[in-house]
N, C-alpha and C positions, 0 to 999 in steps of 0.2 A: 453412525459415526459423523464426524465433523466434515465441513468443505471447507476446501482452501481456494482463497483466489489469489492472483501472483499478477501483480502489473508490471510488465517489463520496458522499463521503459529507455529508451535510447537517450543519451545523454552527451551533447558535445564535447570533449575535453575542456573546453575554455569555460564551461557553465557546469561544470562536477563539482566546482567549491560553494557555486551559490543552490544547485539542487541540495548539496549538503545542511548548506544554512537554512534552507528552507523549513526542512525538516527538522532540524533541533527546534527552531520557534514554532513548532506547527501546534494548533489548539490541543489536539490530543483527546479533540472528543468521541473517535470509536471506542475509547478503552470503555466509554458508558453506556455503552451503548444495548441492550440487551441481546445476549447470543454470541457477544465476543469475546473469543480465547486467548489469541497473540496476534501481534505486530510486529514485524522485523524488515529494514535496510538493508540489502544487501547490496555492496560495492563490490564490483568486479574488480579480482586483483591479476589477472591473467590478460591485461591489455581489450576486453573488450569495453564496447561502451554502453554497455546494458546493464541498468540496477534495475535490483527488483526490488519490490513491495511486497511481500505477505504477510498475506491476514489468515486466522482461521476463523470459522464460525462453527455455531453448536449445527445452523441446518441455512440452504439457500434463501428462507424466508427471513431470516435473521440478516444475510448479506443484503438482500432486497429493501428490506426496512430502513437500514444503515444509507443505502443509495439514495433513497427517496426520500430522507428526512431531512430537516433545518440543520441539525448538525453535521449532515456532510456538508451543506451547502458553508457554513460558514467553515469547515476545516478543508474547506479546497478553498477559501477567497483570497490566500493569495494567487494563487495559479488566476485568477479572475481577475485581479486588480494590477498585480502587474506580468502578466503574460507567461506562456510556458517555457519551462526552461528546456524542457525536452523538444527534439527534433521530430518523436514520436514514440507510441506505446501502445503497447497490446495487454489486453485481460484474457489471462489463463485460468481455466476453473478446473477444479479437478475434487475428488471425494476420496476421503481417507477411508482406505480400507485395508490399512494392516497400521499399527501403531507403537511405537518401541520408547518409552523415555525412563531417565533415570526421577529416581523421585527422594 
């Protein structure tokens, strides 16, 4: 089965509109990446200040790959060029082992 990584990252209230904008111009080069599933934004509607980031992959050598390549590097270079909007973030890993979707 697949693994999910989940980057939660903590986000100022006054910097929620520009993490936002960040991410709609963002390259969008893990969708090419070999081994990847989905991507999803999630915005906290319940007042905290933690979004998250998940990805799936088919296996951790796939998320490994994705880490260590030129195409992460240029799909984080804004975070590189002009500075993080997050206050902080953590990487969650976890492995799908039960799976439900509609199809």
């Amino acid at each position: 089965m697949s693994v999910v990584k989940i980057n939660a990252i903590t986000v100022p209230p006054e910097r929620a509109d520009e993490l936002l904008a960040r991410f709609a111009a963002r390259a969008g080069e893990v969708s090419q990446m070999p081994g990847f599933e989905a991507f999803e934004l999630l915005k906290p509607t319940d007042g905290r200040d933690v979004y998250l980031v998940y990805t799936r992959w088919r296996s951790e050598e796939d998320f490994q790959a994705w880490m260590s390549s030129p195409a992460f590097t240029r799909g984080h270079a804004q975070h590189h060029g002009q500075g993080p909007v997050a206050s902080g973030s953590e990487l969650w890993s976890f492995e799908v082992v039960q799976q439900e979707q509609v199809v």
